[in-house]
C-alpha positions as CSV (number, residue, x, y, z in Angstrom):
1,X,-5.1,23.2,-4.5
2,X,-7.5,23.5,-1.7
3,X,-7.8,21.0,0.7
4,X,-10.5,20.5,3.6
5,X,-10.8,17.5,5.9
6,X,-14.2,16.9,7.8
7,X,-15.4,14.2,10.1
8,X,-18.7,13.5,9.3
9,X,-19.1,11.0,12.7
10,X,-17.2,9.3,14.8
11,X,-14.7,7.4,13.2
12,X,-15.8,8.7,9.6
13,X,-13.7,11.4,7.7
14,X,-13.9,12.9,4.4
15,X,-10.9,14.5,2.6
16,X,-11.5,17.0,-0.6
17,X,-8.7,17.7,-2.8
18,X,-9.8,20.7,-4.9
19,X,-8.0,21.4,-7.8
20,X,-8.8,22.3,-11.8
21,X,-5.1,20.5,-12.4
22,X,-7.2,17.2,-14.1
23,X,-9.2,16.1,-16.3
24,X,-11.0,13.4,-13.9
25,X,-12.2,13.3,-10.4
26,X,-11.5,11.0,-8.0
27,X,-14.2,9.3,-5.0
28,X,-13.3,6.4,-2.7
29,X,-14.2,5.1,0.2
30,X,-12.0,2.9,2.5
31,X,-13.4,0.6,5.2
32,X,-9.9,-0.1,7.4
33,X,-9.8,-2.6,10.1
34,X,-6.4,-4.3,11.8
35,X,-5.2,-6.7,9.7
36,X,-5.8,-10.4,11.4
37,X,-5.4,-13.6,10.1
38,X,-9.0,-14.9,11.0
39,X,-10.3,-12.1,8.7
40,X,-8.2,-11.3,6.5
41,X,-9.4,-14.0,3.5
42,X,-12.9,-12.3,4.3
43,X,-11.6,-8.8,3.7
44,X,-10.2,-9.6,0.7
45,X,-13.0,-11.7,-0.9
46,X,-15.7,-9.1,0.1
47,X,-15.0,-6.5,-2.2
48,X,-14.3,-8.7,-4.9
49,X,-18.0,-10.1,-4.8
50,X,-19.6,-6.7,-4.7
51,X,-18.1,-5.8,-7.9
52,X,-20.0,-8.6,-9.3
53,X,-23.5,-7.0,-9.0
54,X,-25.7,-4.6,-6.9
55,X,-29.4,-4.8,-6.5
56,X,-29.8,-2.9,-9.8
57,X,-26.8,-3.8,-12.0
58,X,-27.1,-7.3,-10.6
59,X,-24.3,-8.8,-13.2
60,X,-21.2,-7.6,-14.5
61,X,-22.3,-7.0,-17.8
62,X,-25.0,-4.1,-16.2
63,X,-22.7,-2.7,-14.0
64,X,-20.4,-2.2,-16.9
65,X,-23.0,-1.1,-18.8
66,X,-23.8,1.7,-15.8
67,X,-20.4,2.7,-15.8
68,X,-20.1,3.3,-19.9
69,X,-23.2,5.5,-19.2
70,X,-21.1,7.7,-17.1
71,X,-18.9,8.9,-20.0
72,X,-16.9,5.3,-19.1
73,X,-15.7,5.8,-15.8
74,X,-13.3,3.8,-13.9
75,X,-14.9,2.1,-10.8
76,X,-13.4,-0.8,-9.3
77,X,-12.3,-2.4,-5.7
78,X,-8.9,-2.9,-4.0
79,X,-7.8,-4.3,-0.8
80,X,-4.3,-2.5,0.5
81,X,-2.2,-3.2,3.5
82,X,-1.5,-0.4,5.0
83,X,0.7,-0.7,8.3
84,X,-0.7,-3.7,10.0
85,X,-4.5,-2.8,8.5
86,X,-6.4,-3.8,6.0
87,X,-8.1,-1.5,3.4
88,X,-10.7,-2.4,2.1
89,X,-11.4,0.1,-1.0
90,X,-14.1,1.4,-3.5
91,X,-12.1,4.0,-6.1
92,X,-14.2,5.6,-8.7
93,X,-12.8,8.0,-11.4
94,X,-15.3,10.1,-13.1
95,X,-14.8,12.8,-16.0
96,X,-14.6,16.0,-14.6
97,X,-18.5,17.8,-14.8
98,X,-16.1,20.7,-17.0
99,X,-15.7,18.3,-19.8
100,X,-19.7,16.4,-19.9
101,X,-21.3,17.2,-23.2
102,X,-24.0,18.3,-21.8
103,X,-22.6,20.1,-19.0
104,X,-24.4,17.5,-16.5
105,X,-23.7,16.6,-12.9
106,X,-21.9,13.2,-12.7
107,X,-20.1,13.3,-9.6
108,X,-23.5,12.5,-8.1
109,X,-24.7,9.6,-10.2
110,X,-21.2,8.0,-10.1
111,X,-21.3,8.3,-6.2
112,X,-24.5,6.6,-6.1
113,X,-23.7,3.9,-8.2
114,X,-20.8,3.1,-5.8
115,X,-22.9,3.6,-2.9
116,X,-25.3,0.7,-4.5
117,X,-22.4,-1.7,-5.1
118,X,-20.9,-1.4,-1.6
119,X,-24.3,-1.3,0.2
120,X,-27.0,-2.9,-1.6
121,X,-25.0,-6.2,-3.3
122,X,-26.8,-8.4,-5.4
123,X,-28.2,-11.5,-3.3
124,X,-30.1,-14.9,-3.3
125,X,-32.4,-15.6,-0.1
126,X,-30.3,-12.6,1.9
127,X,-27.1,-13.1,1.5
128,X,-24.3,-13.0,-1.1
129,X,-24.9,-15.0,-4.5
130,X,-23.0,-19.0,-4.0
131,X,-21.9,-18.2,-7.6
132,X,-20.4,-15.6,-6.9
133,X,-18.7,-16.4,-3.9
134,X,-17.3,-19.7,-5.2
135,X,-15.9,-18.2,-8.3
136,X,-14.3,-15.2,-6.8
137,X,-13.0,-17.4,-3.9
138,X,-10.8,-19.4,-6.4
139,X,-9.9,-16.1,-8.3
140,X,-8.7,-15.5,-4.6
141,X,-7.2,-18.7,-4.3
142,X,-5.2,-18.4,-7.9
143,X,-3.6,-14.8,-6.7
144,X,-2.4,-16.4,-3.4
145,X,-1.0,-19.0,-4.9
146,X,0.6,-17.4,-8.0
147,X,2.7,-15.2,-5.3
148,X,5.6,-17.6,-5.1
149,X,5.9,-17.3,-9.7
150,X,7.5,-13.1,-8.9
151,X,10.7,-14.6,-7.0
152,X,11.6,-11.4,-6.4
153,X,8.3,-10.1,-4.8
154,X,8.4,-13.2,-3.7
155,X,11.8,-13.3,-1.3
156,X,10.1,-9.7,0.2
157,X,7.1,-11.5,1.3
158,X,8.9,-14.0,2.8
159,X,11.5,-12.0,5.0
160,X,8.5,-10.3,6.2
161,X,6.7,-13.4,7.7
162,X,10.3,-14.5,9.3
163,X,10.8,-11.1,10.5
164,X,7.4,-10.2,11.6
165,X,6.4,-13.2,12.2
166,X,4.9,-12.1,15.9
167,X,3.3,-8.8,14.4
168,X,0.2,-8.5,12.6
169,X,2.5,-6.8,10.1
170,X,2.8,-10.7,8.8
171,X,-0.6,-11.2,8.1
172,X,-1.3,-11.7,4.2
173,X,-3.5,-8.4,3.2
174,X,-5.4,-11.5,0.7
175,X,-5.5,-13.7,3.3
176,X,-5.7,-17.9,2.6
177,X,-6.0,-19.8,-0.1
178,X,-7.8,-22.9,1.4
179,X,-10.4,-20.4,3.1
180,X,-10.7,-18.6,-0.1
181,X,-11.6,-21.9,-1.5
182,X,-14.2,-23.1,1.2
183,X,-15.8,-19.4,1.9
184,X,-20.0,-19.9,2.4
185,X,-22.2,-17.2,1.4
186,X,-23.6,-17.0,4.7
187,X,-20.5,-16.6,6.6
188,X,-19.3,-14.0,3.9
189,X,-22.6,-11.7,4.4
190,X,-21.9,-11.7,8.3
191,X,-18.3,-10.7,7.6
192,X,-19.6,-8.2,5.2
193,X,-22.1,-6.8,7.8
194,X,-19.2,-6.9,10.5
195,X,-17.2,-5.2,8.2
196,X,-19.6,-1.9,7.5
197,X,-20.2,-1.6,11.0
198,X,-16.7,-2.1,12.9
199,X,-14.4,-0.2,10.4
200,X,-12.5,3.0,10.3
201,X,-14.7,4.9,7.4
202,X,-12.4,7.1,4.8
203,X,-13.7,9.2,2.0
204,X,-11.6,11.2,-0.3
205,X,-12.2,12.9,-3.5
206,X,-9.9,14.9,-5.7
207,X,-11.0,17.1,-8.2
208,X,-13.0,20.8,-9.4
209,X,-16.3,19.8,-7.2
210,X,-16.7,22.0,-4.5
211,X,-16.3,21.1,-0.8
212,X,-19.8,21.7,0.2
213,X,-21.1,19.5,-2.5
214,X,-18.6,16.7,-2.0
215,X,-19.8,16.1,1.5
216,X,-23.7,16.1,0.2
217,X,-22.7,14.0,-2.4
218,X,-21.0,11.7,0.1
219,X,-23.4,11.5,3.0
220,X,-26.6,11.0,0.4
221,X,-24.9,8.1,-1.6
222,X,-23.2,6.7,1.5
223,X,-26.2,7.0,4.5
224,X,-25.7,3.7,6.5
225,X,-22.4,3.8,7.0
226,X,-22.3,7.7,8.5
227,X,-22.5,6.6,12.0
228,X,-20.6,6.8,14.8
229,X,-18.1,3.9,15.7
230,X,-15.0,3.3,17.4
231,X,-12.3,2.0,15.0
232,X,-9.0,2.2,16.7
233,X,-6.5,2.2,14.3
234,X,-2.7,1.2,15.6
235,X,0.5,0.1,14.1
236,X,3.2,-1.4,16.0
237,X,6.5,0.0,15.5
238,X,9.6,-1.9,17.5
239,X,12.7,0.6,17.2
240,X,15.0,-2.0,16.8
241,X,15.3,-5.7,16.5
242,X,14.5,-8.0,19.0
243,X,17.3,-10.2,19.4
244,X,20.4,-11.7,17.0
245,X,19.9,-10.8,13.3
246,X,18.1,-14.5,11.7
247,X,19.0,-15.8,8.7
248,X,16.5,-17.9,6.9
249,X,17.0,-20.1,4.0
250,X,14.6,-21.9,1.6
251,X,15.4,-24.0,-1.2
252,X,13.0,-23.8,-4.7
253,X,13.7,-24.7,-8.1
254,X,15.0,-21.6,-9.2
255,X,18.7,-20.5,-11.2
256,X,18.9,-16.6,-9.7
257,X,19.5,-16.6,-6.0
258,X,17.4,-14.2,-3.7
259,X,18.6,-12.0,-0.7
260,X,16.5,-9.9,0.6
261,X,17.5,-8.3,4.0
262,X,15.5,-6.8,6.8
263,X,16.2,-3.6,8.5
264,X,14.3,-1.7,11.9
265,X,14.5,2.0,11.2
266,X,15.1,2.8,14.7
267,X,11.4,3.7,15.1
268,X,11.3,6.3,12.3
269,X,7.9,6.8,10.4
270,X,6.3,8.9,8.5
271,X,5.0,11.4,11.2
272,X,8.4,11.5,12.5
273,X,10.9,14.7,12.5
274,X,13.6,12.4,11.1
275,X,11.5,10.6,8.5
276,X,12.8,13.0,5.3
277,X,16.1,12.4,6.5
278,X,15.3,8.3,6.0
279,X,14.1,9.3,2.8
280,X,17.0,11.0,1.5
281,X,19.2,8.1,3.1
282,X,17.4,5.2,1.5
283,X,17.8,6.7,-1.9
284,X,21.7,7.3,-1.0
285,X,21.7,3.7,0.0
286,X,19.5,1.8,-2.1
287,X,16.6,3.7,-3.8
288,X,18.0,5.3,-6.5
289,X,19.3,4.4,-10.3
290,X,22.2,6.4,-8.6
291,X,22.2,4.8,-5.4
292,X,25.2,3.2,-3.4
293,X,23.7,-0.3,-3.9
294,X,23.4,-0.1,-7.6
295,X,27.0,1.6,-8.3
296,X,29.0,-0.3,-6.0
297,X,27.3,-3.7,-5.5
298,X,26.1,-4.0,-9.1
299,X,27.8,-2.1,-11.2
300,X,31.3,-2.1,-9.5
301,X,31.5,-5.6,-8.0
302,X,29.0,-6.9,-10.1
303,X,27.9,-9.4,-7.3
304,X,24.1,-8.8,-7.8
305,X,21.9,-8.9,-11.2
306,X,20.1,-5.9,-9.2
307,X,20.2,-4.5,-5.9
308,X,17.7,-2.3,-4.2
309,X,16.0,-0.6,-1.0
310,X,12.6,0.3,0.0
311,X,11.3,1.6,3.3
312,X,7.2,1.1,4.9
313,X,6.9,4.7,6.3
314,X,4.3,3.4,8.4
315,X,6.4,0.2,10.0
316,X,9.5,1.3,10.6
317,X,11.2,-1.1,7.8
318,X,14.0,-0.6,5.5
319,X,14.4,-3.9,3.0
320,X,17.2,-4.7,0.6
321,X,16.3,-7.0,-2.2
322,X,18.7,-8.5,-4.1
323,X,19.4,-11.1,-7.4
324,X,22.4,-13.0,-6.8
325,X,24.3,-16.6,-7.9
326,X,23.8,-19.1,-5.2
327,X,28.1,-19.0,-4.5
328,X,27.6,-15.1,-3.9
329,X,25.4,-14.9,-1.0
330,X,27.9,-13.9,1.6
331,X,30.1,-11.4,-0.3
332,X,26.9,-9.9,-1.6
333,X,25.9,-9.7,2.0
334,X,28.9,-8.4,3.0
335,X,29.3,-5.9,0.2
336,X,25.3,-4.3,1.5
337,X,26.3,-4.2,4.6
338,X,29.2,-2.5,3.9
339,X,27.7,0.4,2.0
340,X,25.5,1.3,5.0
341,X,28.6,1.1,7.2
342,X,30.0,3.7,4.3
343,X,26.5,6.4,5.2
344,X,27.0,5.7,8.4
345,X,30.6,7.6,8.7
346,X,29.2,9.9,6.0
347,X,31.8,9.1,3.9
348,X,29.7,10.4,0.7
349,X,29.8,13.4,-1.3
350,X,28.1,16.5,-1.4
351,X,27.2,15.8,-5.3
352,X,25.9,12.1,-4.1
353,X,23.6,14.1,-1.3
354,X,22.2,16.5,-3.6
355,X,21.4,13.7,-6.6
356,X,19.7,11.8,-3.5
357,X,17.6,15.0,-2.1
358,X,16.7,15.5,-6.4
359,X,15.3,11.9,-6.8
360,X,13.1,12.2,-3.3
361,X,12.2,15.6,-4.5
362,X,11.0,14.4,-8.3
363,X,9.4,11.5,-6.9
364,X,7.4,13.7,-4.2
365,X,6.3,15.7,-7.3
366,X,5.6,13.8,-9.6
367,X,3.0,11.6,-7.2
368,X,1.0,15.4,-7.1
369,X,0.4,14.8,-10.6
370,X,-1.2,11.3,-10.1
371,X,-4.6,11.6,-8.9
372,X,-4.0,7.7,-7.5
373,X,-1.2,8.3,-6.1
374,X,-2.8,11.6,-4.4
375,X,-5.2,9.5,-3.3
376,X,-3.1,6.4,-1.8
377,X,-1.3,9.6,0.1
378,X,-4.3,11.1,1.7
379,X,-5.8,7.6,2.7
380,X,-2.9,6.3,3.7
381,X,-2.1,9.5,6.2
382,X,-5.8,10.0,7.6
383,X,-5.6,6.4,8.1
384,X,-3.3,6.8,10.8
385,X,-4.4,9.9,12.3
386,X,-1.9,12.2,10.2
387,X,-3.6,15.3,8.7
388,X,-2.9,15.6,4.5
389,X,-1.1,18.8,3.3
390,X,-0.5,19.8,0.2
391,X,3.1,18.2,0.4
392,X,5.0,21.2,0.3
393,X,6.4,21.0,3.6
394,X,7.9,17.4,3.2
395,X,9.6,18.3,0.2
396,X,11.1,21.7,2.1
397,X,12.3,19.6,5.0
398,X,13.7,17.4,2.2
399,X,15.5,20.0,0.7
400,X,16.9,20.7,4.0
401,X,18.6,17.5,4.6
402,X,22.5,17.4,5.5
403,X,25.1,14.9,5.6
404,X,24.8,14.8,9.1
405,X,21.1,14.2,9.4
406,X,22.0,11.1,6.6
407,X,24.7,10.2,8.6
408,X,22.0,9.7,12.1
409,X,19.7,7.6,9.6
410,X,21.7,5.4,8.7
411,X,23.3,4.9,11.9
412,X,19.8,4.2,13.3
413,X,19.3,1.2,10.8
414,X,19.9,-1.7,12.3
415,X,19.8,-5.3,10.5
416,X,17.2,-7.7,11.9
417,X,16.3,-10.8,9.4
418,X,18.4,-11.9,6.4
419,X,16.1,-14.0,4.0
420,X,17.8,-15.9,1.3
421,X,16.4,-18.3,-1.3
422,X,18.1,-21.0,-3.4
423,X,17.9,-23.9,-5.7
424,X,17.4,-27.3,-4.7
425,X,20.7,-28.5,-6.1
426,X,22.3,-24.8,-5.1
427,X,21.7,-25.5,-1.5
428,X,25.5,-26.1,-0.1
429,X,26.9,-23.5,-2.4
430,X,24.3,-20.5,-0.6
């Protein structure tokens, strides 16, 4: 694979991937700005209305109709929280020009087409469609609101806003319902033209196309926004929790208890020396079908229906989420906390090391063979100022890992917010 980054302007960067290994290519563009709550429902609606027309394909039934004509490619919006920013994203995957019938160019053609949706919308009297808006403003609404139906998603959400609660990292990526509802189209459009001028400007591709022509492709299809402008991008990262660990408690009408439990990373992310380290811990500890969580906890105690651990490379979190009965809450707790106490004296094998270091390894693999998942990479690293590779050297410095280097990771976790959710009549036994 050869890979070439370029800034095109100030603030603007384009990424190509080039590589024979798939049958597709890949072209985005991200517009990223911080993630706040008095734009955030904006952010998320915008992108959502585009799709619904451009000045050419002005319905969905055209657009779709463009897109069949480009051997049916994939083209479609997505708004991603990355770190405490907002992504705000055009993806578009194409058929490689290799495998066109008539051995045609359609990198171009599918680049202009997504060019036209994000920058020349469908509109009535100069601004975004009220049909539009409305309707995709209570699609908006819906998906807010049909959050709290995944309990277990659920629970995650919730110990972030307790534990984040004075970070931006709280901020819902989709924003509010109620604002979702009441969105103008006038207000949208000047959200919309804030948007293209204030944001951080990303543009990856992935596939055979060469570099050269990438960036033509790119800079013809996507003219206004290839200017200069100064989009700061910053995450905060606090190394360790700011006071007594919290627990919070809310009461639903549900029969499964949830615990989900909040963890600093000491400051570790993933432009740190001692992030692969993290990795290989948090799949020792909880991110694993061979993990200490799912053995021990589960499996062995069988105080949780399922027990888990993920970490945000880019915030410095570690979070356990748990299914429990409402009388086990505080021996499940107990029994999680325990298990990081077990890392953190590096009482684990060598054989329990090398199964961890195997399932970062496959997973680090097997996202190279994902042209999304290449994708969410890239974006997600030049986002923050970290400069793509091919991923080679994370998974040597993987490899690398010893029960010491767990051992410092884990005692670097410290526990900051405990979340737990009941049933109304389950209260007094959580």
């Amino acid at each position: 694979m050869e890979q070439q980054w370029k800034q095109l302007a100030e603030g603007v960067e384009l990424l190509v991937n080039r590589t024979d290994k798939f049958k597709t290519g890949l072209l985005s563009v991200t517009l990223t700005v911080p993630l706040r709550r008095e734009d955030a429902t904006a952010g998320a609606l915008i992108p959502e209305v585009l799709y619904r027309g451009s000045k050419s394909y002005p319905d969905m039934e055209r657009l779709s109709a463009a897109t069949d004509g480009l051997y049916g490619a994939s083209l479609g919006p997505a708004v991603r929280q990355r770190g405490e920013s907002q992504c705000v994203s055009f993806l578009c995957s194409v058929i490689d020009d290799r495998y066109a019938l008539d051995g045609g160019a359609v990198l171009e053609p599918a680049a202009a087409l997504m060019g036209e949706v994000l920058l020349d919308p469908a509109v009535d009297q100069g601004v975004f469609r009220t049909d539009y808006v409305k309707s995709e403003g209570a699609n908006l609404a819906d998906r807010i609101r049909s959050r709290v139906n995944d309990k277990r998603s659920w629970s995650i959400f919730r110990l972030i806003q307790e534990m984040c609660g004075q970070e931006a990292y709280a901020v819902d990526k989709l924003g509010d319902a109620e604002e979702a509802l009441s969105a103008a189209p006038e207000g949208l459009w000047a959200d919309y033209q804030a948007l293209l001028g204030r944001a951080k400007v990303t543009f990856y591709y992935g596939g055979s196309a060469r570099p050269e022509r990438v960036e033509e492709t790119v800079r013809r299809a996507f003219a206004p926004l290839i200017s200069g402008r100064r989009a700061p991008v910053e995450c905060a990262v606090p190394a360790e929790p700011q006071g007594p660990v919290r627990t919070v408690t809310d009461e639903l009408d549900v029969t499964q208890g949830k615990l989900a439990m909040g963890f600093r990373t000491g400051g570790v992310t993933m432009d740190s020396p001692d992030y692969p380290a993290l990795l290989v811990c948090n799949a020792l500890y909880g991110g694993s079908a061979n993990s200490r969580l799912f053995l021990h906890v589960r499996e062995k105690l069988s105080l949780c229906y399922y027990a888990s651990s993920l970490i945000d490379k880019l915030k410095g979190l570690l979070v356990v989420s748990s299914g429990v009965e409402f009388g086990d809450f505080d021996r499940a707790q107990e029994a999680i906390l325990a298990q990081l106490d077990e890392l953190r004296a590096g009482r684990f094998t060598d054989d329990e090391r090398n199964a961890a270091i195997r399932t970062v390894v496959n997973s680090l693999r097997g996202r190279l063979d994902s042209q999304g998942q290449m994708e969410d990479d890239c974006v997600t690293k030049l986002v923050y100022g970290v400069q793509p590779d091919d991923g080679g050297a994370l998974i040597q410095s993987v490899e690398r890992v010893t029960a010491e280097d767990i051992a410092q990771a884990a005692q670097r976790i410290q526990l900051d917010t405990v979340y737990r959710l009941t049933g109304k009549e389950g209260a007094a036994h959580g």
